[in-house]
Structures are given as C-alpha cells and as structure tokens.
LOSENU-733786 format. One record per residue: residue in three letters; x, y, z of N, C-alpha, C, O in turn. Coordinates in steps of 0.02 Angstrom, whole numbers, padded with zeros to 5 digits, always signed. Layout:
N
ALAXYZXYZXYZXYZ...
//
This chain:
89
UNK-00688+01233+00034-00703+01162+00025-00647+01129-00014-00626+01165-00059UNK-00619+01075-00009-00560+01051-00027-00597+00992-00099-00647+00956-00097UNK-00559+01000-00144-00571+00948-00181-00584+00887-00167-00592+00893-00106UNK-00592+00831-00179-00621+00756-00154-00597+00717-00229-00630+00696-00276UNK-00540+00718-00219-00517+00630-00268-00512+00568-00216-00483+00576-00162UNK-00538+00510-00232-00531+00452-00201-00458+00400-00222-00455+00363-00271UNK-00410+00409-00179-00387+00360-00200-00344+00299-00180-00317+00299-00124UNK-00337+00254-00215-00347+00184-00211-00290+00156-00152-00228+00163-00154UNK-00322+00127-00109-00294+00067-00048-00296+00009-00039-00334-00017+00002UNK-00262-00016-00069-00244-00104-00048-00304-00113+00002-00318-00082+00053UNK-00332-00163-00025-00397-00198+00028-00366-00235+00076-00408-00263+00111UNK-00303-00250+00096-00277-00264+00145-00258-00210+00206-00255-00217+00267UNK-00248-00161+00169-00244-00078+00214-00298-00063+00220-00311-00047+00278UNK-00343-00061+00184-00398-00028+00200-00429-00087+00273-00455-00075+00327UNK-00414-00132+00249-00444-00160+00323-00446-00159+00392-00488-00168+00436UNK-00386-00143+00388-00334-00115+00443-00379-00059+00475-00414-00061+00525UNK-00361+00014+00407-00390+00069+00430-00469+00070+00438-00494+00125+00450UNK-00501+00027+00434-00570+00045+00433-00586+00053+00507-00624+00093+00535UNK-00547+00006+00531-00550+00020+00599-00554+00057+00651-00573+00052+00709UNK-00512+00126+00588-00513+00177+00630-00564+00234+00623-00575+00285+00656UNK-00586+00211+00576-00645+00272+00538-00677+00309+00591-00676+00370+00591UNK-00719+00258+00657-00747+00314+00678-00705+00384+00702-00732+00437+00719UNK-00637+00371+00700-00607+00431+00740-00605+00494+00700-00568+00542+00708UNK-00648+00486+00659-00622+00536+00605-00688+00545+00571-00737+00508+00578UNK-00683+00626+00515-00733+00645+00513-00736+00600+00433-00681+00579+00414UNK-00778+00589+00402-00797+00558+00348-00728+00579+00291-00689+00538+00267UNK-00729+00655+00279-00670+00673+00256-00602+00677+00253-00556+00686+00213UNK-00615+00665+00321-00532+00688+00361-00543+00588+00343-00502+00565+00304UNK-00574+00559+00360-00541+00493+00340-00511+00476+00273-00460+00441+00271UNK-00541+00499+00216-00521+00497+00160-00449+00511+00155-00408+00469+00137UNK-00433+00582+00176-00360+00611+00181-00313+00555+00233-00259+00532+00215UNK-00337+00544+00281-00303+00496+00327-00293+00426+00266-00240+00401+00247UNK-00321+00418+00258-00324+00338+00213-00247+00351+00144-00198+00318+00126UNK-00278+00420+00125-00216+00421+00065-00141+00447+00091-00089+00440+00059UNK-00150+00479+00159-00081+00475+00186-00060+00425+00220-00003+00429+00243UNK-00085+00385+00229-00076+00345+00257-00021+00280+00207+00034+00254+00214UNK-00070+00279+00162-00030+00245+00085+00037+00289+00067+00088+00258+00051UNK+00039+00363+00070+00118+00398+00066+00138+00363+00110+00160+00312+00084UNK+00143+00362+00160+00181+00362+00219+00217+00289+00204+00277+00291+00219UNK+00194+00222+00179+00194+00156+00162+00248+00147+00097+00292+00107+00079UNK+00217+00211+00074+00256+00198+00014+00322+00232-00015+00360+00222-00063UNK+00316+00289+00055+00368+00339+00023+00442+00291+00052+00442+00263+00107UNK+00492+00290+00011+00567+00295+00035+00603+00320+00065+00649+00291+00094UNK+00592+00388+00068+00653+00437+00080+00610+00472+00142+00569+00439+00174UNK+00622+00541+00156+00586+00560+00203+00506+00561+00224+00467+00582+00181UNK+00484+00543+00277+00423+00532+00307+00391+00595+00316+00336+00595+00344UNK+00421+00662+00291+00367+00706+00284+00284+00703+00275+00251+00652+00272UNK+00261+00771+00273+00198+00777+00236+00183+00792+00170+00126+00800+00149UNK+00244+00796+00130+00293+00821+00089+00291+00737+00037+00262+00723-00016UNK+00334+00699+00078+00338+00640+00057+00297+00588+00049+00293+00541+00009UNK+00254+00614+00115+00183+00568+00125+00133+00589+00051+00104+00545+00018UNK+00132+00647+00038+00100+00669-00043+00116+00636-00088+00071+00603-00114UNK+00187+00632-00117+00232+00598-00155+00242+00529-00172+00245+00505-00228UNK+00246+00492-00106+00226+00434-00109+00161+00387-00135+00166+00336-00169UNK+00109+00412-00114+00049+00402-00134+00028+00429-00198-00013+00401-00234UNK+00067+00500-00217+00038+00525-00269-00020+00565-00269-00040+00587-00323UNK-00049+00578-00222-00117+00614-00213-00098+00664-00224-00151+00697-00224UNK-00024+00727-00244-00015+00780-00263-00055+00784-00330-00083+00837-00345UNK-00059+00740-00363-00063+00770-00440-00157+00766-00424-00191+00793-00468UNK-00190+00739-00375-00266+00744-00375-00277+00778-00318-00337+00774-00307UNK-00243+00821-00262-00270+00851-00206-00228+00911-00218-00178+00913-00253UNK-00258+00965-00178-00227+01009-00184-00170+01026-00134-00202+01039-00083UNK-00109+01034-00120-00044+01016-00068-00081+01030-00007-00097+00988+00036UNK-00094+01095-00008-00118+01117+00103-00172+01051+00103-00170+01020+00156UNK-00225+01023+00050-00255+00974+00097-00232+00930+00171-00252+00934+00229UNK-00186+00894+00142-00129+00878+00180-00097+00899+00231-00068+00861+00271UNK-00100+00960+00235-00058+01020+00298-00107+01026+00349-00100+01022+00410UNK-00177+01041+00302-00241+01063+00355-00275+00994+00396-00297+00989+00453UNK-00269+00948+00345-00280+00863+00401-00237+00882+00465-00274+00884+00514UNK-00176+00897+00479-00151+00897+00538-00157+00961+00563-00141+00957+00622UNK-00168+00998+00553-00149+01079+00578-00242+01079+00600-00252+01100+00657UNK-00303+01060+00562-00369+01112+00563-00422+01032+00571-00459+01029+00620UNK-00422+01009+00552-00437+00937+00526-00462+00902+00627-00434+00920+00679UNK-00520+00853+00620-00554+00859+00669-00537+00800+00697-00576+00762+00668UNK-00497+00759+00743-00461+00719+00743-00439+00708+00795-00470+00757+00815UNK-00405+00683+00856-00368+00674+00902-00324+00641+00921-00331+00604+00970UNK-00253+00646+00879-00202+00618+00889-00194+00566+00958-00173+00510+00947UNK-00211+00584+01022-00217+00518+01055-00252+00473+01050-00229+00417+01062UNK-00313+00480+01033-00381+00437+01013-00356+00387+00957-00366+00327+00947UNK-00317+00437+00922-00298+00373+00850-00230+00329+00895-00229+00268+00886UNK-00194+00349+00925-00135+00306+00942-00136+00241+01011-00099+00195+01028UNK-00204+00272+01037-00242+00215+01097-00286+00157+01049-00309+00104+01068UNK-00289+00182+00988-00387+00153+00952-00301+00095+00914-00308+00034+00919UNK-00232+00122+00881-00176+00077+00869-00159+00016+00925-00161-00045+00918UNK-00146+00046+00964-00111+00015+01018-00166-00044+01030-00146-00102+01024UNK-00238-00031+01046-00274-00100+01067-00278-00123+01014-00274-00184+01024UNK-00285-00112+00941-00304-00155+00887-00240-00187+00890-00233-00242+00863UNK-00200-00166+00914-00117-00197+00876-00094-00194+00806-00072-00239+00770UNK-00105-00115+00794-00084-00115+00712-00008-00083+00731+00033-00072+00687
//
C-alpha cells in the first residue's frame, strides 16, 4: 500500500484535471494530479525523476510511487490522450 500525502494544485489545474478523473482509479488520480504539477513545474528534464522534483512530492511519497503509476497503475494511456484531445487541454 503506498503512502497517501495530498498535495496542493492550483484550482485552476485542478479544473482542468478533474476532468479527467473518471479515467483513473481514485488513487492513481491523486498521483496523476501531483505529476502532473512536476511536469508544469519542472525546468530541466521531463523525467519521472523531474516530474518528483518539480512538484516536490519526493519529500511526501515514496520515489517507485511514481514509477508504479506508469509501469502497474490502472489507467489507459489512450483513454487519457482521446479524453485531452476532445476537452482541448
């Protein structure tokens, strides 16, 4: 079971992403939401690495959280990039 820190998304992002919630499992949204904020915020490389870093969720998640969202994590990469494309995010 993976730890559970919540953390914080611009209510302007979060609006965005709510959109996508159903694609995702309650959890796996949580993790989606705070990489999502790395990914926004990081500078330098767009890793999963950087996506941690950026956001900062290293110092409250434990690193593989992050690895296992994409690798184990219940999700369907096309589902999320069709559910983008019609919202127009």
């Amino acid at each position: 079971m993976l730890v559970d820190a919540t953390l914080p998304v611009p209510a302007s992002l979060m609006t965005l992403l709510a959109g996508l919630a159903p694609l995702f499992t309650a959890p796996s949204f949580r993790t989606f939401c705070g990489l999502a904020c790395g990914f926004l915020a990081q500078t330098g490389k767009r890793t999963v690495c950087g996506m941690l870093a950026g956001a900062g969720p290293s110092r409250r998640w434990p690193h593989d959280r992050a690895h296992c969202f994409f690798a184990r994590a219940r999700w369907n990469p096309d589902d999320l990039g069709l559910a983008a494309a019609v919202s127009g995010l």
